[in-house]
C-alpha positions as CSV (number, residue, x, y, z in Angstrom):
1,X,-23.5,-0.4,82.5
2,X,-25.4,-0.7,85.8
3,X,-29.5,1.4,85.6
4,X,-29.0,4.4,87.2
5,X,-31.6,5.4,89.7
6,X,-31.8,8.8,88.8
7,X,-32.4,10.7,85.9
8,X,-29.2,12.6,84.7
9,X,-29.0,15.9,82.7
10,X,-25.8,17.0,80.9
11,X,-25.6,20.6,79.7
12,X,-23.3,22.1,76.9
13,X,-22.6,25.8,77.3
14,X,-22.0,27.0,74.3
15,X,-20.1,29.6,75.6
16,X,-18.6,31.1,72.1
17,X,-15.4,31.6,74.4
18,X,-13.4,32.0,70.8
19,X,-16.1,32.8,68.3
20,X,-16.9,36.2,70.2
21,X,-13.5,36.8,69.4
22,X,-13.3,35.2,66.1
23,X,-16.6,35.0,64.1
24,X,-15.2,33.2,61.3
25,X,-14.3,30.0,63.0
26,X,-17.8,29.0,63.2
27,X,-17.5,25.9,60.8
28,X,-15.4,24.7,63.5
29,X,-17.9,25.6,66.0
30,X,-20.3,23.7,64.3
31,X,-18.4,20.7,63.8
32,X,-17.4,20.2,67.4
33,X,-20.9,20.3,68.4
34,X,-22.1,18.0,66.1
35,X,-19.1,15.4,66.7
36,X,-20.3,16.0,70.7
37,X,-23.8,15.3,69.7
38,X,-22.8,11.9,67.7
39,X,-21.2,10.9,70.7
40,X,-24.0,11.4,72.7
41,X,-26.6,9.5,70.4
42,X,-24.3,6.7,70.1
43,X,-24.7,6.1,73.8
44,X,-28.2,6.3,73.3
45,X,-28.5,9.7,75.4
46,X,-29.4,13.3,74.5
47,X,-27.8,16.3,75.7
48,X,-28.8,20.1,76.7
49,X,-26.9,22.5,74.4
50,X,-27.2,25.8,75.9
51,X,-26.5,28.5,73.1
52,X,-25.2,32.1,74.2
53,X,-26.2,35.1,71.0
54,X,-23.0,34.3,68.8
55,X,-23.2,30.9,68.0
56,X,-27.2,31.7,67.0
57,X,-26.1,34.3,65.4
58,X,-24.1,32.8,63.1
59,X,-26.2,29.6,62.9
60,X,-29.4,31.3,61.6
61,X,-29.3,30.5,58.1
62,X,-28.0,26.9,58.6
63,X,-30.7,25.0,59.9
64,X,-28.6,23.7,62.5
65,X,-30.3,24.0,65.7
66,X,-33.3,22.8,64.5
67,X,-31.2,19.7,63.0
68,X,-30.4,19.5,67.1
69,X,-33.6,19.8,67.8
70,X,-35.0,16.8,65.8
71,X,-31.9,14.5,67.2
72,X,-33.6,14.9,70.6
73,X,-31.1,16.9,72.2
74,X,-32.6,20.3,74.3
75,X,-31.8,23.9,73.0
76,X,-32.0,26.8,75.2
77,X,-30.1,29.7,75.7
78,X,-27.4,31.1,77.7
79,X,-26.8,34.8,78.6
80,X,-24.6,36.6,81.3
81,X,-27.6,38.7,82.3
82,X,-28.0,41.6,79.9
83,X,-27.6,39.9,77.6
84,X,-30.3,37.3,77.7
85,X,-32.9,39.2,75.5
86,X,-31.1,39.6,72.6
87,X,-29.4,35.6,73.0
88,X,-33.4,34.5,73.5
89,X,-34.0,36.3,70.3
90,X,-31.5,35.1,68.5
91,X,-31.9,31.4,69.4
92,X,-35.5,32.0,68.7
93,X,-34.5,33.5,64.8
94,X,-33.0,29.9,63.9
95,X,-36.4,28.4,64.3
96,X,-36.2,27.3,67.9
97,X,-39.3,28.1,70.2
98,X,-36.8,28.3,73.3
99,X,-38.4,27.9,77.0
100,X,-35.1,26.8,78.5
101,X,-32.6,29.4,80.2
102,X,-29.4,29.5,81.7
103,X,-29.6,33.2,82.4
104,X,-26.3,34.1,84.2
105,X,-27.8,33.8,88.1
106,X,-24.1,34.2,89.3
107,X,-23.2,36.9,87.3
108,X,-26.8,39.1,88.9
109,X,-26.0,38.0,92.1
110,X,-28.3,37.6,94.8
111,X,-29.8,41.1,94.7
112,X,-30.5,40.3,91.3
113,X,-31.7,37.1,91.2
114,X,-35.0,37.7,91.2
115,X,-34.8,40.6,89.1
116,X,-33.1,38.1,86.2
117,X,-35.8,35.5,86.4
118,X,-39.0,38.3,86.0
119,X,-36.9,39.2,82.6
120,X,-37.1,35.3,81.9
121,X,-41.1,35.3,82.6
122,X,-41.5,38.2,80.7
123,X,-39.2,36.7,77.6
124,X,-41.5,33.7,78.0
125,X,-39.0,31.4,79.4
126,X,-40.3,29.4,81.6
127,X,-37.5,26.9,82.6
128,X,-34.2,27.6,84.0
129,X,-31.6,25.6,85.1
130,X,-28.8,27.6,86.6
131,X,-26.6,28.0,89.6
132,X,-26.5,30.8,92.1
133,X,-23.6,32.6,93.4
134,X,-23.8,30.8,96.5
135,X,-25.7,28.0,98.6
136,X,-29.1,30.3,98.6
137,X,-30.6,26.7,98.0
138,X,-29.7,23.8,100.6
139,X,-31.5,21.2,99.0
140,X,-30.4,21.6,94.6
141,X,-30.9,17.8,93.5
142,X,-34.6,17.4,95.5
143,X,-37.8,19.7,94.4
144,X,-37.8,21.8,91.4
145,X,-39.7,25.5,92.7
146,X,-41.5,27.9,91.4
147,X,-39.3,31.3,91.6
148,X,-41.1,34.7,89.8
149,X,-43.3,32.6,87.0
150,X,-40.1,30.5,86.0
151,X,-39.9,26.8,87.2
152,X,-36.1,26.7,88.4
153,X,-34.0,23.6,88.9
154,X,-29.9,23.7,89.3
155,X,-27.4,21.1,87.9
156,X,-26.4,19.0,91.3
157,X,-22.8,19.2,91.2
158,X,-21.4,22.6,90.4
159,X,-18.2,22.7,88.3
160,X,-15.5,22.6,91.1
161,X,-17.2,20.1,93.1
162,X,-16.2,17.8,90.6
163,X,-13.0,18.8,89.4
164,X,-13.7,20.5,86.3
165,X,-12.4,24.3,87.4
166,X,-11.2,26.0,90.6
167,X,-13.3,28.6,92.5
168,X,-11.0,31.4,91.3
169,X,-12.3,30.4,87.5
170,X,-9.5,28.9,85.8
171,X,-10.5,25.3,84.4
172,X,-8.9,22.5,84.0
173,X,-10.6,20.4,81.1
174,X,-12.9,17.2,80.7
175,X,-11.9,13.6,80.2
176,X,-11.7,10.4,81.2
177,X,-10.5,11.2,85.0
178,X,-13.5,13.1,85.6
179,X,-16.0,10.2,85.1
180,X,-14.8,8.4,88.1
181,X,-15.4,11.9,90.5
182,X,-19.2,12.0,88.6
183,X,-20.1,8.6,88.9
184,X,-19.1,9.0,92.5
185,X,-21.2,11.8,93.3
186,X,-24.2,11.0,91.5
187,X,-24.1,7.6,93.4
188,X,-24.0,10.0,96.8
189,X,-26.9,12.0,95.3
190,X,-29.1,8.9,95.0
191,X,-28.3,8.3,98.5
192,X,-28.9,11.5,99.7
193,X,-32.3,11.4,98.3
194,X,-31.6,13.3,95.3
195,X,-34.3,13.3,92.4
196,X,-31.6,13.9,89.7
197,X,-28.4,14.4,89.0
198,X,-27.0,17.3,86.6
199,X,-24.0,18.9,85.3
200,X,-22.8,21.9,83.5
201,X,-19.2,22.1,81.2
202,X,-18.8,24.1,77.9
203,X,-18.3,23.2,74.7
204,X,-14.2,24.0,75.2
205,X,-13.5,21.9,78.3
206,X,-13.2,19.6,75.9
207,X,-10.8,21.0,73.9
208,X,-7.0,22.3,74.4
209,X,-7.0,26.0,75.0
210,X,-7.9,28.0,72.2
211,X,-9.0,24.9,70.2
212,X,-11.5,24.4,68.9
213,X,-10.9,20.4,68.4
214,X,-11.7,17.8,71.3
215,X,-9.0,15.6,71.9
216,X,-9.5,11.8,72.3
217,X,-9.4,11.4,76.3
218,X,-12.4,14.2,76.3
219,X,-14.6,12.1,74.0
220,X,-13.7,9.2,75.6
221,X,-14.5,10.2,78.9
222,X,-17.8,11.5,77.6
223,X,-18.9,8.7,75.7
224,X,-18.4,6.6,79.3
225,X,-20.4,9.1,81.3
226,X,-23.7,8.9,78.7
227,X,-26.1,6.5,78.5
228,X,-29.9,6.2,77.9
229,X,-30.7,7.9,81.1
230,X,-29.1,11.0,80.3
231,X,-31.9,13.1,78.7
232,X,-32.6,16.8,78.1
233,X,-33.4,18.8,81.6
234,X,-37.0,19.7,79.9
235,X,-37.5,16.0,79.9
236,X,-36.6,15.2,83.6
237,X,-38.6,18.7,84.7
238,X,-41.6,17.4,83.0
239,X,-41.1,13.7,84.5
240,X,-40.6,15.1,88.3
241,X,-43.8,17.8,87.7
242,X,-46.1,14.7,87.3
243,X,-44.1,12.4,89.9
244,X,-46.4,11.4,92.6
245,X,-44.7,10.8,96.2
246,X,-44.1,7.3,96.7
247,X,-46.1,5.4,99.2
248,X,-44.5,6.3,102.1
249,X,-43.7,9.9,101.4
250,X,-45.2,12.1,104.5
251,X,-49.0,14.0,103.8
252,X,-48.5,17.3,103.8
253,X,-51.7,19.0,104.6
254,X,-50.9,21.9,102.9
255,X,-51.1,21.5,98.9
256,X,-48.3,23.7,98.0
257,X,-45.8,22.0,100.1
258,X,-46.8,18.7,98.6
259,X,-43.5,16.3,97.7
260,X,-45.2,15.8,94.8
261,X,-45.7,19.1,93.2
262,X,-43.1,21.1,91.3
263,X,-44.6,24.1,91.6
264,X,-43.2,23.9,95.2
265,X,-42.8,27.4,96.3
266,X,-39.4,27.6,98.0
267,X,-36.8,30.0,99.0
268,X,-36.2,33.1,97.1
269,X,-34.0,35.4,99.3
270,X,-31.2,35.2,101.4
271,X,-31.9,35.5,104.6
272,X,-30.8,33.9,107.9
273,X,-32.6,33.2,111.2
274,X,-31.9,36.7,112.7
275,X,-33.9,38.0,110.3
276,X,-36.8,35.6,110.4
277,X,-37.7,35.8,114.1
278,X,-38.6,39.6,115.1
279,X,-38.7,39.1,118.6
280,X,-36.2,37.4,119.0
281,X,-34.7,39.3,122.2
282,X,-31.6,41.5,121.6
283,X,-28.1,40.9,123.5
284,X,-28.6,42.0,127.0
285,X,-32.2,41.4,127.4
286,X,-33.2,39.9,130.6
287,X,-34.2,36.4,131.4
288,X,-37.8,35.9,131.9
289,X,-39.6,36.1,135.1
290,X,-41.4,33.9,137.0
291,X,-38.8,30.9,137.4
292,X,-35.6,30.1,139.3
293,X,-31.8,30.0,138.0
294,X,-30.5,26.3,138.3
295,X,-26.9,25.2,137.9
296,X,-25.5,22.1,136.9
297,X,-21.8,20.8,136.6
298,X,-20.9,19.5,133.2
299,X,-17.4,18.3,132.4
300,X,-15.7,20.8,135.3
301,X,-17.9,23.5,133.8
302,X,-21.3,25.4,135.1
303,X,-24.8,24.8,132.8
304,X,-26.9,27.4,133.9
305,X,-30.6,26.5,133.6
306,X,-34.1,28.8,134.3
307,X,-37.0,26.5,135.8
308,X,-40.2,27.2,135.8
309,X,-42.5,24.9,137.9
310,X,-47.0,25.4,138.5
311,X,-47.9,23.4,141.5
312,X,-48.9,20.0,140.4
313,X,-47.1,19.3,137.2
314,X,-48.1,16.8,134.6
315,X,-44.8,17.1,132.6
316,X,-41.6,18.9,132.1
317,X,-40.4,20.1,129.0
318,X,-37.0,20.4,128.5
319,X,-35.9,22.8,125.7
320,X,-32.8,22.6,123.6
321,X,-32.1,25.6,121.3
322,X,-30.0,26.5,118.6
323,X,-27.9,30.0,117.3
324,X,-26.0,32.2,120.0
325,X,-28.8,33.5,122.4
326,X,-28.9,31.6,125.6
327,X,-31.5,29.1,126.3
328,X,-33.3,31.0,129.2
329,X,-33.6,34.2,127.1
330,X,-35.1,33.2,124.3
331,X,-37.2,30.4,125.9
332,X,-40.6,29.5,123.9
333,X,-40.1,32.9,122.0
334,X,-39.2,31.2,118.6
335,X,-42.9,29.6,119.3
336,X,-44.4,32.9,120.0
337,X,-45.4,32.0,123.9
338,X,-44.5,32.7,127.3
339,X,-43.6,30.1,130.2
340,X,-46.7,31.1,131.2
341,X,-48.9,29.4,128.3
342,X,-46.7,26.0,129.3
343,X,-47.4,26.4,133.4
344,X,-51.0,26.8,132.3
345,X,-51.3,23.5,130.7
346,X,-49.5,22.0,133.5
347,X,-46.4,21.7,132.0
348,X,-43.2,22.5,133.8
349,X,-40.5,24.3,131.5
350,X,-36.3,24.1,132.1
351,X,-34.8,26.3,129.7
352,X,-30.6,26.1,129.8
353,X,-27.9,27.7,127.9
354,X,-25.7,25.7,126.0
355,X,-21.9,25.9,126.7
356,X,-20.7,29.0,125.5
357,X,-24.1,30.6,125.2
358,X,-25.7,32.9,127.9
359,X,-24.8,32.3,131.6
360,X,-23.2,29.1,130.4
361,X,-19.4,28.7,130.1
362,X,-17.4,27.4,126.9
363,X,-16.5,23.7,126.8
364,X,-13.3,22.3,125.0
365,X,-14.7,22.4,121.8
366,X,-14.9,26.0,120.4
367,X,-17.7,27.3,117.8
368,X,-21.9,26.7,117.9
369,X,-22.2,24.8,115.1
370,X,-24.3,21.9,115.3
371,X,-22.4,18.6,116.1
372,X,-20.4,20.6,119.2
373,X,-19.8,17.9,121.5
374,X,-20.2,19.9,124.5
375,X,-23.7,20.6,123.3
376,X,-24.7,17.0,123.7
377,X,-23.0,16.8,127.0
378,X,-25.0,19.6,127.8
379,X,-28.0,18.2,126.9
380,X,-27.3,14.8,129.0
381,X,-26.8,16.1,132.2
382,X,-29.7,18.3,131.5
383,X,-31.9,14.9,130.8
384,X,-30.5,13.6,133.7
385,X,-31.3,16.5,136.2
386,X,-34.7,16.4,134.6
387,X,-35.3,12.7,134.9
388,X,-34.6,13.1,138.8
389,X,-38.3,15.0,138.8
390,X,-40.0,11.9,138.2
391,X,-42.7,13.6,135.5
392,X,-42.5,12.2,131.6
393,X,-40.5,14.5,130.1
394,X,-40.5,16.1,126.6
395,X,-38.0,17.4,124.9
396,X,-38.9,21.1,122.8
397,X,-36.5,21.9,120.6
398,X,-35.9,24.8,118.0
399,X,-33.7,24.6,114.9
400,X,-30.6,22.8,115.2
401,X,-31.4,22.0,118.8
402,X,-32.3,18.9,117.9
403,X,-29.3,17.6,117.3
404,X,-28.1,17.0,120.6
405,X,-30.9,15.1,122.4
406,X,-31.1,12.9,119.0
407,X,-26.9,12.4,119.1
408,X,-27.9,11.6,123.3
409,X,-30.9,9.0,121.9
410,X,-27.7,6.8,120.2
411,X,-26.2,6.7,122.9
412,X,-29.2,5.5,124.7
413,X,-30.3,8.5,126.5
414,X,-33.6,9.9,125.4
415,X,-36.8,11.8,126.5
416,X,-40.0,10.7,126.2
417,X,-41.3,12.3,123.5
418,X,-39.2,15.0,121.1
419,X,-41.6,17.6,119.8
420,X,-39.0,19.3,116.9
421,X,-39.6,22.9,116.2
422,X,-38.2,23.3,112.2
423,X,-34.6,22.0,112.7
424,X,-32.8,20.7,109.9
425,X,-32.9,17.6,108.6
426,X,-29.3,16.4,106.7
427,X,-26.0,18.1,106.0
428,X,-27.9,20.3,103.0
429,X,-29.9,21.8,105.6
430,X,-27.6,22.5,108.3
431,X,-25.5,25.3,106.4
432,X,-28.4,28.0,106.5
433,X,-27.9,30.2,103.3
434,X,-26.2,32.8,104.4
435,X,-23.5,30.0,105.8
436,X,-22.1,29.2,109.1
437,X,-19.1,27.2,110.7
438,X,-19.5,24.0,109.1
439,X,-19.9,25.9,105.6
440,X,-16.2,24.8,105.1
441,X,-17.2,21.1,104.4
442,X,-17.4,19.0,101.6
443,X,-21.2,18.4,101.3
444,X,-20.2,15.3,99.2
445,X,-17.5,13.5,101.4
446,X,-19.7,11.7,103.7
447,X,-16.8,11.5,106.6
448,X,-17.1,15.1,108.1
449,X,-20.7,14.6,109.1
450,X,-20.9,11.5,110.7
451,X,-23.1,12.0,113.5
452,X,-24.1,15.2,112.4
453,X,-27.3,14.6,110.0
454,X,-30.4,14.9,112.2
455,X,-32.7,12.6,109.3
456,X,-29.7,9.4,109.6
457,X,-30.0,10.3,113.6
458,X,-33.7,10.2,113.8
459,X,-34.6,6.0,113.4
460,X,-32.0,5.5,116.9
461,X,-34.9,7.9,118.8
462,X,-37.3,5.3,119.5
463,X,-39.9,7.9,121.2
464,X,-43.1,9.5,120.0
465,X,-41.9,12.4,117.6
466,X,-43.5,15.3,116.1
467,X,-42.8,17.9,113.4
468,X,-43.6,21.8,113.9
469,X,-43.2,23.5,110.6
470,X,-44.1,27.1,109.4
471,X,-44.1,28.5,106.2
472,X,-41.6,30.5,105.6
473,X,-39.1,28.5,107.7
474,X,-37.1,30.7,110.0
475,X,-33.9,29.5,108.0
476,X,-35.3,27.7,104.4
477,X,-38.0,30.4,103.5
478,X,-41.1,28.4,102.0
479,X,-38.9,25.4,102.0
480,X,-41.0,22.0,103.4
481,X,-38.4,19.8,101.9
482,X,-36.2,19.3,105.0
483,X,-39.2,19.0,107.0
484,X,-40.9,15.9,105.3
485,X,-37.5,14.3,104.6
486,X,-37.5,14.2,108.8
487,X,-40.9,13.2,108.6
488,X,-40.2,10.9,106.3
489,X,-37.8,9.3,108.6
490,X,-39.2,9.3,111.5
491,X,-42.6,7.3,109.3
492,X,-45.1,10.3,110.5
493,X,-47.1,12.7,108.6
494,X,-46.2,16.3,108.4
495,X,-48.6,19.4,108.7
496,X,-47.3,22.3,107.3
497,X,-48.4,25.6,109.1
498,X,-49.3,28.8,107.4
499,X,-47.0,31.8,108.0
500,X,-44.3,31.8,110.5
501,X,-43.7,29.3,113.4
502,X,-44.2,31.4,116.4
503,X,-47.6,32.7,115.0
504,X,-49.1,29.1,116.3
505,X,-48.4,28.9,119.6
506,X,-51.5,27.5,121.0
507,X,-51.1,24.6,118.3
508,X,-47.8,23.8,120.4
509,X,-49.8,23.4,123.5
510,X,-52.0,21.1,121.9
511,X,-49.1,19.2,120.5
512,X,-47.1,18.9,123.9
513,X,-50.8,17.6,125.3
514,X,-50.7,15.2,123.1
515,X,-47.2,13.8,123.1
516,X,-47.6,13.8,126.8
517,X,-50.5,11.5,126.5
518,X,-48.6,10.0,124.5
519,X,-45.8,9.2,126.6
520,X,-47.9,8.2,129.6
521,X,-49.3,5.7,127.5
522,X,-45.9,3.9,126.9
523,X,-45.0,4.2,130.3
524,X,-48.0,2.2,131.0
525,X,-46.7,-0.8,129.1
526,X,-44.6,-2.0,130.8
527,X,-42.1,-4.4,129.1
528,X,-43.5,-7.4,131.2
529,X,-47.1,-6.6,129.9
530,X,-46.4,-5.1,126.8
């Protein structure tokens, strides 16, 4: 069997689904777990066993989690919430000093997410390895974080991503046709710059319903998934909480945010990008003042553009925005300036709203998502018109406004320097957490985003490029991860900001100073002499 590149977790709830029901099977119990655990040492690989109160319960006076315990395999415990102090308790009365949780985060919700993991803190867990309700995280699979005084870390693949159950809860079983799906994903994980690959299924997806017995093809197909690189999740916490970056990770000034440190604080609410940005104007509010209303034609449709020119200017910054707000009325806002700060430094600013946004009208293609075709359109005639001036010109860009002018650099059209103002970096960042139109696909097919992940996008710029990131990102919270994998792309450092983007916006005139020295420089090469 091929290495695998990542390390690989397997977890066994021990959900008690029949022992709850019908205490005296627990020989059986026992017996299945201990065939599952020969299995799994026969391939050389140790599991996660997960135990909820009742198998604990009735395991106490039979030495058998310890006997678990000196195999290698991980014990922790599993709780649906209310239950999770009196499960801790009773995994910890068979002799097990338990650390690891799986606590029930989609049974408390996201209201009571955080809530769920003080009561681990306080129980002395200090691991837990669950799933939320929904995609609160956009990056599962790449930094562990540190989440109330518990070190949290989900399984990659959730049940139904690879077969295993339906959304609605009914499941379908384990066995050999399931490998293939796994193997699959875990190979799309390494690409995706995962730094492990986990999975979840209870002790009776192995079984027929109500039994208590695995039948051959579940073994089987178990026995194929596990080799020597599938260990307990303590193992691979503690082997990614003393990883260093490799050598071409980005530096990231701020320690915190370091690739290399678990104790990453990342994002712990749900929130979305309306509620991260409080001045960001209302529906309604005016354009600013001070510049002139341009119009451009775009595929037999109007762009409407707001241009603001000081008398001798340097450079021109073209901005391309994200979300629903038009262009011109939210301007440098998400940076915390006015045009003003821009026309000081000699900068001349065109602001436009994308089709469908603001003054401009819908294209053929309906929705805001990022990947809209009439967006990038947008932005090429923009370029265009820009170009015409004859200054350098820098492209600003907020959130998933960078998308187009990188989708316009493939095509050969680019600015001469992007300065990128937190957007996302891959398909895990561009479904905020509180979801939007592409929410619908797959995150593992790779088909659907062609074109559509800013990090793949990023080598065919070939300008000067720059990272603005604040902590908490407008979308992410304290997430850095998306912004050093773009960093990491485009070969640059990354400087994380303290607090919020648009408290730093004399740090964006600096920047825009110096990607405009930047780009005067290149233009003095010329090819001939270069």
């Amino acid at each position: 069997m091929p290495e695998r590149a990542l390390p690989v977790w397997i977890e066994l709830h021990v959900d008690d689904e029949v022992l709850e029901q019908a205490p005296d099977r627990f020989p059986e119990a026992r017996a299945l777990l201990d065939t599952i655990a020969h299995v799994a040492e026969e391939q050389s690989a140790r599991l996660s066993f997960r135990f909820r109160r009742f198998f604990a319960e009735a395991a106490r006076d039979t030495g058998f989690l310890p006997l678990l315990a000196e195999r290698g395999h991980g014990i922790g415990v599993h709780a649906h919430g209310s239950d999770l102090a009196r499960a801790t308790a009773a995994v910890r009365a068979c002799g097990i000093d338990a650390t690891v949780a799986v606590p029930g985060l989609v049974q408390a919700g996201p209201t009571g997410r955080a809530s769920l993991l003080r009561q681990c803190a306080r129980l002395g867990l200090t691991l837990v390895t669950d799933h939320g309700p929904e995609l609160e995280w956009a990056y599962e699979g790449l930094a562990p974080r540190q989440e109330h005084g518990v070190l949290t870390m989900a399984p990659t693949v959730r049940p139904f991503d690879w077969g295993l159950m339906d959304r609605d809860g009914r499941r379908h079983g384990f066995g050999t046709g399931s490998v293939e799906r796994l193997r699959r994903l875990e190979t799309l994980a390494a690409t995706q710059g995962a730094r492990w690959f986990g999975l979840a299924l209870h002790e009776h997806d192995l079984c027929p319903p109500g039994s208590l017995r695995p039948t051959p093809d579940a073994l089987a197909g178990l026995a194929t998934l596990l080799d020597a690189h599938v260990r307990p999740a303590v193992a691979v916490a503690q082997q990614l909480a003393f990883a260093t970056p490799p050598p071409s990770a980005p530096t990231i000034t701020r320690t915190r945010a370091h690739l290399g440190d678990a104790r990453i604080r990342l994002a712990r609410t749900v929130r979305t990008a309306t509620t991260r940005l409080p001045r960001r104007p209302r529906r309604g509010v005016r354009v600013p003042t001070g510049g002139h209303d341009r119009r451009l034609r775009v595929d037999h449709r109007t762009l409407a553009l707001r241009v603001w020119t000081p008398p001798s200017p340097q450079g021109l910054v073209l901005m391309s925005h994200a979300g629903r707000e038009g262009g011109r009325a939210l301007a440098l806002r998400p940076f915390g300036l006015s045009p003003r700060a821009l026309l000081d430094a000699g900068f001349a600013l065109w602001a436009y709203d994308r089709a469908g946004t603001g003054g401009s009208a819908p294209g053929l293609h309906e929705g805001l998502a990022p990947g809209n075709p009439d967006h990038v359109a947008d932005w090429r005639a923009a370029l265009g018109a820009a170009r015409a001036e004859g200054l350098p010109v820098l492209a600003l860009s907020w959130s998933a406004g960078v998308l187009p002018v990188l989708r316009a650099a493939t095509l050969g059209e680019r600015p001469d320097a992007l300065v990128d103002g937190e957007g996302p970096a891959d398909r895990w960042s561009l479904v905020p957490p509180g979801g939007n139109e592409l929410s619908t696909l797959d995150p593992w097919s790779s088909a659907p985003w062609q074109g559509r992940e800013p990090r793949l996008l990023l080598p065919e710029l070939g300008v000067p490029y720059h990272r603005l990131q604040g902590v908490p990102d407008h979308v992410h919270g304290d997430c850095t991860e998306h912004a050093a994998r773009m960093a990491a792309a485009a070969g640059t450092p990354l400087r994380v900001l303290d607090g919020p983007i648009h408290g730093h916006g004399p740090h964006l005139v600096d920047v825009l100073r110096q990607m405009l020295a930047q780009a005067q420089a290149r233009r003095d090469v010329s090819p001939r002499t270069g």
